[in-house]
MARDONU-728494 format. One record per atom (N, C-alpha, C, O, CB): y, z, x. Coordinates in steps of 0.2 Angstrom, whole numbers, plus 5000, padded with zeros to 4 digits. Glycine has a CB too. Layout:
MARDONU-728494
YZX...
This chain:
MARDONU-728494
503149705182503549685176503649745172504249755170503149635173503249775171503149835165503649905169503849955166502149845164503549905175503949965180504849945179505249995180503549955190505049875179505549895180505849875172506449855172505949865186505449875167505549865160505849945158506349955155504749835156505449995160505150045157505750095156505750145153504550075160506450065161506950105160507450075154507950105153507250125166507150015152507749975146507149995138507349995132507849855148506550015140506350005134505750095131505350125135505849925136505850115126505450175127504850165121504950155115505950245126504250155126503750125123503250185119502650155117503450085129503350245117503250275113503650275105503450285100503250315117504250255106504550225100504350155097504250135091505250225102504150095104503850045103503150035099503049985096503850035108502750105101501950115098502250125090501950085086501350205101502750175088502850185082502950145080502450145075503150205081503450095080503850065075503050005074503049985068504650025079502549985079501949935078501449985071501149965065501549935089501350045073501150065066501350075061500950075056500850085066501850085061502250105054502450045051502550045045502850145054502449985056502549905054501649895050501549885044502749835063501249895054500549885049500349925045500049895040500049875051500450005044500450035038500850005034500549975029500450105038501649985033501949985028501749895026501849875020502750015029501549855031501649785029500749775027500549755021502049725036500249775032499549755027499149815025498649815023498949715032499549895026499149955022499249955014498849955009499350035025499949935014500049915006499849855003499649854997500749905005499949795007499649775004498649775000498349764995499949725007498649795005497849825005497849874996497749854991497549885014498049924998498149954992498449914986498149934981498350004993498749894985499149864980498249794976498149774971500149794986497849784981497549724979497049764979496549744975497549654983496949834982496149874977496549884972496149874967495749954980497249904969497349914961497349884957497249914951497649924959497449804960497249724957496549744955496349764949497349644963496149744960495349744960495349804952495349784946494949794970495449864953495549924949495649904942495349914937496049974952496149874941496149844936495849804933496049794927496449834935495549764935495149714933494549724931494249694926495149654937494249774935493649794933493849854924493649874919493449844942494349864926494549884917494249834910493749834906495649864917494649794913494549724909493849714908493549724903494849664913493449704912492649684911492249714908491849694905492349674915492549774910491849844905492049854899491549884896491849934908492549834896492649814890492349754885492349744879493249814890492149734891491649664886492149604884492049544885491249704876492749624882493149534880493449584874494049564873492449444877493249624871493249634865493649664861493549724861492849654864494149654857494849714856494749754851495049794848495549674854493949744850493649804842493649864846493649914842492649784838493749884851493649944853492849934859492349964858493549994845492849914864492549914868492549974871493050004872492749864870491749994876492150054881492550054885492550014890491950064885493150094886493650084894493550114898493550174896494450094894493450084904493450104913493950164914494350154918493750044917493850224911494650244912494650274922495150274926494750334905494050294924493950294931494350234935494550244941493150294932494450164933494650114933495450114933495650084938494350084930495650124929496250144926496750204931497250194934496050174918496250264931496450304937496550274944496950314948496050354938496250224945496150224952496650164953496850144959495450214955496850134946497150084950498050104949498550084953496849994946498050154942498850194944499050234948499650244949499150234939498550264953498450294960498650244963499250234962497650314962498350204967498550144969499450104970499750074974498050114964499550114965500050074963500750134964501250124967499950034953500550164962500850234962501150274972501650304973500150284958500450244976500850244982500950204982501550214984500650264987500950124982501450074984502150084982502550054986501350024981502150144975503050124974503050184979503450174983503550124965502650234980502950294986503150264993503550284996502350364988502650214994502950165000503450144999503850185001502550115001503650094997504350054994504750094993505250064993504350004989504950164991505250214989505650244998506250245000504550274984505150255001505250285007505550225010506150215011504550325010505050185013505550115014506250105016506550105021505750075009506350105005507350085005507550165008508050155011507750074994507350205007507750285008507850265017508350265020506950375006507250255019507250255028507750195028508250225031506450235034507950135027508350105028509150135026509650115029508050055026509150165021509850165020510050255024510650275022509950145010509650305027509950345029509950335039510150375043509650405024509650295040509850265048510350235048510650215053509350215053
């Protein structure tokens, strides 16, 4: 099956397109929801409190890190779609 496939199909472009389909579809999402995570943990170490609680700023960094390659993901994305 696979021998007389192999001259309609080139299965090194095939490996590609399979990981650049799960980095760009559950690697983002993965990071997009440690930034969720990242930020929320903001929120808590502050206590509730708007008098001036401690802020997580380690927290803060990690989750505009975060968010920050998602839009570089989605950035490259639209670019690869619109220059093929």
């Amino acid at each position: 099956m696979f021998a007389s496939s192999s001259s309609y199909v080139t299965w090194t472009a095939m490996w590609e397109i399979v990981v650049i389909g799960l980095l760009g579809g559950a690697g983002l999402t993965a990071v997009f929801s440690a930034g969720l995570v990242a930020l929320s943990i903001t929120r808590r170490v502050g206590g509730g409190s708007s008098a001036g609680g401690a802020r997580n700023i380690a927290g803060w960094v990690l989750a505009t890190l975060c968010f920050l390659v998602v839009l570089g993901g989605v950035a490259y994305g639209i670019s690869a779609m619109f220059t093929k």
